[in-house]
C-alpha positions as a printed Julia matrix, in Angstrom:
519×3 Matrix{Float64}:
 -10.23  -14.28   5.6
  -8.92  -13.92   9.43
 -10.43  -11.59  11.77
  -9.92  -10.52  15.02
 -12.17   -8.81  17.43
 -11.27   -7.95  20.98
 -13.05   -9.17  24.41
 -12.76   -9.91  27.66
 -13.43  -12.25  30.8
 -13.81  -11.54  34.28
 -11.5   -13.15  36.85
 -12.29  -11.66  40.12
 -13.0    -7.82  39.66
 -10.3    -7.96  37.01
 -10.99   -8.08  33.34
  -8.37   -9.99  31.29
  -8.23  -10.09  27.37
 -10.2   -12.48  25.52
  -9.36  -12.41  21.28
 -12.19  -13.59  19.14
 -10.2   -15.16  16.09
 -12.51  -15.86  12.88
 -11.1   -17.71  10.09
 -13.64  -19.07   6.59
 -11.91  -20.99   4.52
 -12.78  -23.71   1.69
 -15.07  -26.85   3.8
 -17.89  -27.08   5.9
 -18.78  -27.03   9.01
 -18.47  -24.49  12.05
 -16.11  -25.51  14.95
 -15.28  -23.4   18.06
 -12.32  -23.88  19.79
 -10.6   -22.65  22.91
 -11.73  -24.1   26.12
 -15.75  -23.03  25.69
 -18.24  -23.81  27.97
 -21.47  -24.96  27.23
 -23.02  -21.3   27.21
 -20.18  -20.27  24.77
 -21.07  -23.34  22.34
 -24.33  -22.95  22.49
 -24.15  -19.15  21.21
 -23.36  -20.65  17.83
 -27.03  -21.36  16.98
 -28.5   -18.49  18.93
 -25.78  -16.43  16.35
 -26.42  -18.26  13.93
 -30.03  -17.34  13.75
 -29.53  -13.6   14.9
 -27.76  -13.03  11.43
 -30.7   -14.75   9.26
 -33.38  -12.62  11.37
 -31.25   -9.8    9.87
 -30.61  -10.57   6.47
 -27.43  -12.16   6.86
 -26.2   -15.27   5.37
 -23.88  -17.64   6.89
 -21.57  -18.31   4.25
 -21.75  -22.35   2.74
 -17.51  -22.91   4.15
 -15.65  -23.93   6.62
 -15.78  -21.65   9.75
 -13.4   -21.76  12.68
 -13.46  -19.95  15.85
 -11.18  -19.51  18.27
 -10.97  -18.04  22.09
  -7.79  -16.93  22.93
  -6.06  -17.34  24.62
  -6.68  -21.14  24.47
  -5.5   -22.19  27.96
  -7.99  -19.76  29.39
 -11.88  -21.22  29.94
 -14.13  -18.71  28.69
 -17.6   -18.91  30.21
 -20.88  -17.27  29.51
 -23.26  -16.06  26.54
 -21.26  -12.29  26.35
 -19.48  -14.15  23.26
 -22.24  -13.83  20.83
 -21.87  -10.3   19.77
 -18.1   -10.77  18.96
 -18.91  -14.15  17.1
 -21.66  -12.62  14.84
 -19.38   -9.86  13.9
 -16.22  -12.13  12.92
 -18.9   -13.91  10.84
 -19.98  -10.96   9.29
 -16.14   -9.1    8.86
 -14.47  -12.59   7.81
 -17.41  -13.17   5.16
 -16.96   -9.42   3.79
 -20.85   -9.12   4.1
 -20.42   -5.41   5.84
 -17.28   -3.39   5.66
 -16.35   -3.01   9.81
 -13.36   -0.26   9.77
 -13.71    0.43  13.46
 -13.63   -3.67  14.23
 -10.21   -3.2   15.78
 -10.75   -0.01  17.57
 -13.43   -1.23  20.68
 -13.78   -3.64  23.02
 -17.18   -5.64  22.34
 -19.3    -7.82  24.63
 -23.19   -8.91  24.67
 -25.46  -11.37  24.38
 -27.71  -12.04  21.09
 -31.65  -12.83  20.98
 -33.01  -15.19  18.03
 -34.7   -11.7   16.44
 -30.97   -9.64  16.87
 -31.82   -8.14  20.32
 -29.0    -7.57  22.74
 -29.37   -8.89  26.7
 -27.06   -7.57  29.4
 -23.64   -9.27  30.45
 -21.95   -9.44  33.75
 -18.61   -7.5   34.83
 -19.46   -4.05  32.84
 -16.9    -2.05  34.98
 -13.96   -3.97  34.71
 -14.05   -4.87  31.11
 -14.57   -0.91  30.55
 -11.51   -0.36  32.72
  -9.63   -3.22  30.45
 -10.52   -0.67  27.66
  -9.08    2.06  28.99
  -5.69   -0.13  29.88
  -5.22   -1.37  26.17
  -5.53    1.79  25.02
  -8.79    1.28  22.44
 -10.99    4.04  21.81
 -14.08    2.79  23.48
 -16.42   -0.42  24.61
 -19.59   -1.49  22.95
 -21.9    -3.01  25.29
 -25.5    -3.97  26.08
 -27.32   -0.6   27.03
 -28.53   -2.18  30.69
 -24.43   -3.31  31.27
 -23.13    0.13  29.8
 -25.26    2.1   32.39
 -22.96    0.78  34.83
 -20.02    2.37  33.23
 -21.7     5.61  32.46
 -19.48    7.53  35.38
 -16.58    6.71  33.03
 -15.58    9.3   30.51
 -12.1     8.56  30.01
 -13.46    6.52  27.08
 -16.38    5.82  24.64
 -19.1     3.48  26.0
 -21.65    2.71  24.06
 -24.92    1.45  24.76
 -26.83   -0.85  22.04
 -29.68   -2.69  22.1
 -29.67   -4.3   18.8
 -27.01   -5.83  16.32
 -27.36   -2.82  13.93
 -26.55   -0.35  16.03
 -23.6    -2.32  17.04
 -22.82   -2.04  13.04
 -23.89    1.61  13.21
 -20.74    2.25  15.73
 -18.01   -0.06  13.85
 -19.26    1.16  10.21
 -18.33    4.52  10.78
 -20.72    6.14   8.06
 -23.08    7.85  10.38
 -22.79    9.95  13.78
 -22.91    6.94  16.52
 -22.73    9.73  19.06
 -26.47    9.28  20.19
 -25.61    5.76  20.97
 -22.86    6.94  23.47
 -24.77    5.9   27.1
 -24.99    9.08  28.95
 -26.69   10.19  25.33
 -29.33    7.45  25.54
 -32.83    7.8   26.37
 -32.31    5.05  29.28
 -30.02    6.64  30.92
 -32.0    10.21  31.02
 -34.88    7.94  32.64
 -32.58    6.22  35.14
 -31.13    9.31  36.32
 -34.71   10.75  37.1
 -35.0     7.91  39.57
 -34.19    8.88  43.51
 -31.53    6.92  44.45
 -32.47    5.9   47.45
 -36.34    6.62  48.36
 -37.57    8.52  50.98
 -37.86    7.38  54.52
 -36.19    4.18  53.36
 -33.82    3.95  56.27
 -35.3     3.86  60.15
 -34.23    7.05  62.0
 -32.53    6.82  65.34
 -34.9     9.69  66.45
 -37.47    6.8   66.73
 -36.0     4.72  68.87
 -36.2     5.11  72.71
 -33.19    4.83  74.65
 -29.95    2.94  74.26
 -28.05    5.99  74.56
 -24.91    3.71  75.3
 -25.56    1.39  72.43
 -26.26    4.24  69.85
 -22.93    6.0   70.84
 -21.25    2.48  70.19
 -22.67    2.43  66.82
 -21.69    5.91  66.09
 -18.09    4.9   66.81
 -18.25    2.15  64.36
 -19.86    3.77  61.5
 -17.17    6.55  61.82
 -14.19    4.24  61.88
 -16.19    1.02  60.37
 -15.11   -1.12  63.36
 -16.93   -4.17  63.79
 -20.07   -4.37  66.52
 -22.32   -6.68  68.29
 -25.06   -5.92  70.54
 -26.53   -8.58  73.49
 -29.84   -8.07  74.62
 -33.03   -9.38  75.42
 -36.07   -9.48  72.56
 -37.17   -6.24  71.83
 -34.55   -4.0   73.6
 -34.08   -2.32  70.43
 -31.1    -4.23  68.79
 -32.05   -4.75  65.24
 -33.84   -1.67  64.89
 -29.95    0.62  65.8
 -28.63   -1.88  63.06
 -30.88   -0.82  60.68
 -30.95    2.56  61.17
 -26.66    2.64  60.72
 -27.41    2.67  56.97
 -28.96    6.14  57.67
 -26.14    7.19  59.08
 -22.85    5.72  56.68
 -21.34    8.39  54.82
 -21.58    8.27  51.28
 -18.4     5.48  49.38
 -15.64    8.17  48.33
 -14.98    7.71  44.52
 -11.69    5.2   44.88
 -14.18    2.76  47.33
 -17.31    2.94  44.71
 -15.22    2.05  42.56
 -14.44   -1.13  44.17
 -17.9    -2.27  45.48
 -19.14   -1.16  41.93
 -17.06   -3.95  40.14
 -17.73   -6.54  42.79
 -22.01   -5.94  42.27
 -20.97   -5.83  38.52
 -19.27   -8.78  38.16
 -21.51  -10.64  40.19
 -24.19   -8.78  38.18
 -26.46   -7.22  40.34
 -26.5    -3.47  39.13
 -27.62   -3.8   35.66
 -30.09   -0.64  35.01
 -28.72    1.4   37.23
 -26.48    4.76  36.1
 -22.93    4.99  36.77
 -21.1     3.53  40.95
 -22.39    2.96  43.33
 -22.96    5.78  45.88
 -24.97    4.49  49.21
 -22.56    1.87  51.31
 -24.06   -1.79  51.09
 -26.0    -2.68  53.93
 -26.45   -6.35  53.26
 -28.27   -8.75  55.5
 -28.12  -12.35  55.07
 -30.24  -14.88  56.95
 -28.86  -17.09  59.42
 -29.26  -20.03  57.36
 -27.15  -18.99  54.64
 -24.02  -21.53  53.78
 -20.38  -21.16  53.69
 -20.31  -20.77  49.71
 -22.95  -17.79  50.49
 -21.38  -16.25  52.82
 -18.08  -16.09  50.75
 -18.81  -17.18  47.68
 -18.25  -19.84  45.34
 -19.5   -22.2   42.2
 -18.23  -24.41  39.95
 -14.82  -24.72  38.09
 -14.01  -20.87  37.59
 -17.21  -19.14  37.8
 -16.92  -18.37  41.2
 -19.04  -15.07  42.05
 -18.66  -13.19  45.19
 -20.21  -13.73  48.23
 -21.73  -12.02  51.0
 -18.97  -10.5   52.63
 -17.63   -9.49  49.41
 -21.18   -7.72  47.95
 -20.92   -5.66  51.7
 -17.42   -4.49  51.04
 -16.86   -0.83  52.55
 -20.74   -1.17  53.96
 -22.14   -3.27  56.89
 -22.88   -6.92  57.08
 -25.59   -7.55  59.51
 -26.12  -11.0   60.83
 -29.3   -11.39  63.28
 -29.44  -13.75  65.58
 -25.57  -14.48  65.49
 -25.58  -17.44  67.7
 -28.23  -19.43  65.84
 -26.3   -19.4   63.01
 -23.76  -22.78  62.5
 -20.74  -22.55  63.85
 -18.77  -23.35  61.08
 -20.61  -20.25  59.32
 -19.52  -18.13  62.13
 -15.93  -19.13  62.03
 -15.34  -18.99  58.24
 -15.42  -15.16  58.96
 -12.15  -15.37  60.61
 -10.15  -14.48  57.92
 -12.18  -12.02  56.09
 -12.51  -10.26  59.32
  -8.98   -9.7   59.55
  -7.51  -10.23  55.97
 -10.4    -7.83  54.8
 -10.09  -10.01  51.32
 -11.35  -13.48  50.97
  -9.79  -16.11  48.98
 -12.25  -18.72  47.05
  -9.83  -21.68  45.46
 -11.02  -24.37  43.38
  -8.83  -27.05  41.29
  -8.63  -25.14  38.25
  -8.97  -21.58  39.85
  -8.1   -19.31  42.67
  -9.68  -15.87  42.79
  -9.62  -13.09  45.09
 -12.64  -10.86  46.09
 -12.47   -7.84  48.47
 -14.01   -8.03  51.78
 -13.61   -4.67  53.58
 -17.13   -4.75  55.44
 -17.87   -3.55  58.54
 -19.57   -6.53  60.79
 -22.76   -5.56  62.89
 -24.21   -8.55  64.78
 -27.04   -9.07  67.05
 -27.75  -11.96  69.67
 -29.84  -12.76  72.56
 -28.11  -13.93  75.82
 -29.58  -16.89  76.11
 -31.81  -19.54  74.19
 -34.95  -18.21  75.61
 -33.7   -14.47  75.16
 -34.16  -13.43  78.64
 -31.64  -13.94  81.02
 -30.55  -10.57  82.7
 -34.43   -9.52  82.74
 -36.56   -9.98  86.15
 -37.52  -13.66  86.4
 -38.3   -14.46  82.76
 -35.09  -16.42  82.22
 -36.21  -20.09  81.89
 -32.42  -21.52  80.8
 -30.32  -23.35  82.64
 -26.22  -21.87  83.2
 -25.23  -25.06  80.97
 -27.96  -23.71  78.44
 -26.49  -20.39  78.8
 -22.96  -21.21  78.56
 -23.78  -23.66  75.67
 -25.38  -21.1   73.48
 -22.61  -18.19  73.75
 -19.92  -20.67  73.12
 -20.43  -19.97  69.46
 -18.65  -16.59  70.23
 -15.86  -18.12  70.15
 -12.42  -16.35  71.48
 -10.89  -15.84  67.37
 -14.33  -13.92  66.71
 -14.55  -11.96  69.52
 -11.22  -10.99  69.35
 -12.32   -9.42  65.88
 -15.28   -7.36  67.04
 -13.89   -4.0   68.24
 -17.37   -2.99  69.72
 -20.12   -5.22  72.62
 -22.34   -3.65  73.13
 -25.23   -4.13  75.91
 -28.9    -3.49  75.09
 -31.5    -3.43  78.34
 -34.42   -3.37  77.61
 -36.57    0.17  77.77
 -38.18    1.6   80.67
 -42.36    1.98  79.86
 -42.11    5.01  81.39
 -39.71    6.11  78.54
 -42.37    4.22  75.84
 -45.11    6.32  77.0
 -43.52    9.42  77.16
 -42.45    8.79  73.85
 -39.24   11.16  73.76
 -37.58   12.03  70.61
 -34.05   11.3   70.33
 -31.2    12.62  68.6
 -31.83   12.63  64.9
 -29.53   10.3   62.08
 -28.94   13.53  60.37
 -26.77   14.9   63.59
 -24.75   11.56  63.67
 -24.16   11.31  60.22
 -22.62   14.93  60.17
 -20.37   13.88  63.08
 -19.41   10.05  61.38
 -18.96   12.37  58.24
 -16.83   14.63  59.48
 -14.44   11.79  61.3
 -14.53    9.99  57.83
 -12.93   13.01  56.19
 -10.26   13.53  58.89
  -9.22    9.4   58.48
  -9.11    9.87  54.64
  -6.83   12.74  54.57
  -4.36   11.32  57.56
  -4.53    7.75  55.07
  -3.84    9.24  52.11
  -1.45    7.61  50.21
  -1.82    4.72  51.91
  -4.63    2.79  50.09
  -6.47    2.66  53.16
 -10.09    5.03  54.04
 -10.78    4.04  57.64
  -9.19    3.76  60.99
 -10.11    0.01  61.33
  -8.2    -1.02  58.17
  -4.59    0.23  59.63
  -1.54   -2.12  60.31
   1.08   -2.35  62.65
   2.91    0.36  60.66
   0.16    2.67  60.41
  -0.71    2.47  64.02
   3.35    3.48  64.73
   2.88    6.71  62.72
  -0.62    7.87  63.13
  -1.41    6.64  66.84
   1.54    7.53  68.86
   0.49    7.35  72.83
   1.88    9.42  75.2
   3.15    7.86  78.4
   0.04    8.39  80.13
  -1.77    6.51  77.47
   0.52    3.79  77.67
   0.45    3.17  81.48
  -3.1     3.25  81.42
  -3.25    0.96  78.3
  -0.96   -1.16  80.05
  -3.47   -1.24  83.18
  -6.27   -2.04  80.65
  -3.77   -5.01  79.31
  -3.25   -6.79  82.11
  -6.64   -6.69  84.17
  -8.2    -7.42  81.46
  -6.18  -10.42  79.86
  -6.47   -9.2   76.29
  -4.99  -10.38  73.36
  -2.1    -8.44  70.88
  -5.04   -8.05  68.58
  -7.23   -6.39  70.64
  -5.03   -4.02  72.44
  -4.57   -2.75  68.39
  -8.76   -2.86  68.11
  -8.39   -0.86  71.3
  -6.09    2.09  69.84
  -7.46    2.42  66.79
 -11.26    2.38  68.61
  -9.25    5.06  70.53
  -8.04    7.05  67.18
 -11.68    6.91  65.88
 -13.26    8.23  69.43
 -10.21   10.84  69.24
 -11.67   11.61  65.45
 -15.22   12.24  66.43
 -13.71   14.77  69.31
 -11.94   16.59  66.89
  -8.83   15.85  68.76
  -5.33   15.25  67.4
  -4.32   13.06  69.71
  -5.13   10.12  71.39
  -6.08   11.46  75.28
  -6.81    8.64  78.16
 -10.08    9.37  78.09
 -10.35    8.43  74.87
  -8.72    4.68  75.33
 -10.72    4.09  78.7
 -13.86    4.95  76.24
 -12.67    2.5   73.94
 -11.59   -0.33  76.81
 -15.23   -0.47  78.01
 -16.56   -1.28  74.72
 -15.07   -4.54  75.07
 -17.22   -6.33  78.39
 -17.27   -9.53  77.17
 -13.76   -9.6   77.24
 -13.68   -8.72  81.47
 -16.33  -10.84  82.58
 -18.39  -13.55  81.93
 -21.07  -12.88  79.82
 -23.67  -15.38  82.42
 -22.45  -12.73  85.16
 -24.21   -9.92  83.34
């Protein structure tokens, strides 16, 4: 008897159709077919046993099963749910009616437990494309999908309730995951725990550097800030996550599938809400950074897992070079593309870049006397900021280090809730000008979208044209300039672009006018 049940495989943040053909027929043996890796052939026996452990026999013939589509290589333990059923169905040991109705994925223990899978989101989304009535998937995975009520999700946690759904003789309804006890408990949870996030009321100072921030979280331009040791610069990166509006439901929606396929949110209810704030150490390698493995399980990276958040890289100019300039694209392209021999896949990369550096190898220079570096030193260490990556960051920004008489005094500054109401309400005025255009933020616009939603008037433009030439800039950044300018605009509640607004934005770019050993 042939049966077929329907799965799926993650390629990117896309799920594509994966058919789980089961044929018995007179012989002996079981062969599996259709480009399996070893995880896939290995589910045989862990199957295998998951039936005995429940009473089921494997039936004394030939088995075959097949992957298809055959060309496609199918990789991971997700298989063994849809195997054990087309053993079941094909041996007529349980009468399946719904087999044909869901989408099924999951990994079996020896005693008929099910473990959590990778890529939740878009293999639910797959569902909802081929028009099936619902997903059946391991409780932790199917918490991930629990925001999705276009369709049935169900969350099991052993092989007979996955029977209890496809049987159709009692009410499976309880199993349905916003039903479940797990996801009653997860919900209970804070998302994000108090006092988690530093508070830009704490830190002293840097009233130039924190406006520069402010900019970027409202248009999620990308920032650096140069300063000596302890002038404050990795405590304002930290506290921007306080201050990040929260991921409208079209951008959850992306960052949710790239932390689901790379499976990282297992456990936790429904999309992500908080931005990422991810924060890699300088050591970390190219294939970190932006992702990679072997053949065509390539998982994200990095830039990827900080898409529509921050990606905060201390100590930028310690980090190697060639880590530093494989950013380039992603920067720009806001995707990254990972290709192998057998595989090419695409992941999102539309993060917003904070980085911190010293000035110097000793960290000092610009501070009294303490400087101990040579200029060679000095000019040795910043070349890593090279002219491609600077030309990307919108935002330098200059940290001095604080007075003591402002430590002692100990003066509270503005609090992260004011800023975040002001980067909130600059967010909303960028998503409604963008609608339409697939794009949330003023630092993601074109050519095109800076002719129709940043027109200059002519005062603009001779003073951007002043700007241009004293200042030897680049195409690129004359565009980082306007659309710094839109954001500024934004936070004013202006409609237009005004001069003061692009000789605001100009002066956010000093490394660009002057030597950075003149400082």
């Amino acid at each position: 008897m042939l049966v077929n049940i329907h799965s799926a495989k993650c390629i990117g943040i896309r799920a594509v159709p994966v058919t789980i053909e089961v044929n018995i027929t007179m012989g002996i043996g079981i062969h599996l077919v259709g480009l399996a890796d070893a995880a896939v052939k290995e589910s045989l026996l862990r199957t295998v046993t998951a039936l005995q452990a429940k009473g089921f026999h494997i039936p004394g013939k030939k088995i075959v099963i097949n992957l298809a589509p055959a060309d496609l290589h199918k990789q991971g333990s997700g298989y063994d749910i849809p195997i054990a059923l087309g053993i079941i169905a094909a041996s007529e040991q349980c009468p399946l009616p719904a087999l044909d109705r869901y989408l099924i994925m999951g990994e079996l223990g020896l005693d008929g437990s099910v473990r959590p899978v990778s890529g939740a989101l878009p293999m639910v989304e797959l569902t909802m494309q081929m028009g099936f009535r619902g997903c059946i998937l391991p409780e932790e995975s199917a918490l991930e999908a629990a925001d999705y009520t276009q369709t049935e999700v169900f969350g099991v946690k052993t092989l007979d309730e996955v029977l209890l759904v496809l049987g159709e003789k009692e009410d499976p309804s309880p199993l349905l995951i916003r039903n479940t006890e797990a996801y009653r408990r997860a919900m209970e949870k804070p998302a994000v725990p108090p006092g988690s996030y530093m508070d830009f009321a704490d830190i002293v100072g840097q009233q130039a550097a924190k406006r520069g921030v402010e900019i970027a979280c409202a248009g999620q331009h990308n920032v650096i800030l140069v300063g000596a040791p302890g002038s404050g610069k990795s405590s304002i990166a930290k506290a921007m996550a306080g201050i990040l509006p929260p991921m409208s439901l079209e951008e959850s929606a992306i960052t949710s599938k790239i932390y689901s396929v790379a499976g990282r949110s297992q456990g936790r209810p429904g999309l992500l809400r908080r931005r990422p704030f991810r924060a890699p150490h300088i050591s970390a390698s190219k294939a970190a950074m932006l992702g990679g493995g072997s053949g065509e399980n390539i998982l994200p990276g990095e830039v990827s897992l900080a898409s529509n958040g921050v990606l905060f890289l201390d100590e930028f100019c310690e980090a190697p070079k060639s880590t530093l300039e494989s950013l380039r694209a992603p920067l720009e392209d806001r995707v990254v593309s990972i290709s192998r021999l057998k595989a090419k896949i695409e992941y999102p990369a539309s993060f917003m870049l904070v980085a911190a550096s010293n000035p110097c190898p000793c960290g000092y220079y610009g501070v009294g006397e303490r400087c101990t570096c040579t200029p060679g030193q000095r000019q040795a260490y910043l070349s890593k900021l090279s002219g491609p990556i600077m030309d990307r960051i919108d935002i330098q920004l200059l940290c001095t280090p604080v007075e003591t008489t402002a430590l002692l005094r100990g003066q509270k500054a503005e609090p992260s809730a004011a800023i975040a109401e002001r980067v909130l309400r600059a967010r909303e005025i960028q998503r409604k000008r963008l609608a339409g255009t697939g794009l949330f933020t003023n630092s993601e616009m074109g050519t095109r979208e800076l002719e129709r939603f940043c027109p200059l008037s002519e005062d603009c433009k001779e003073l951007l044209e002043r700007i241009i030439d004293r200042l030897g800039l680049s195409a690129r950044a004359y565009t980082r300039i306007v659309k710094i300018a839109r954001t500024i605009a934004d936070l004013s509640g202006e409609r237009d672009i005004l001069p003061v607004h692009l000789a605001e934005a100009a002066s956010y770019r000093f490394l660009d006018r002057r030597n950075i050993l003149d400082l």
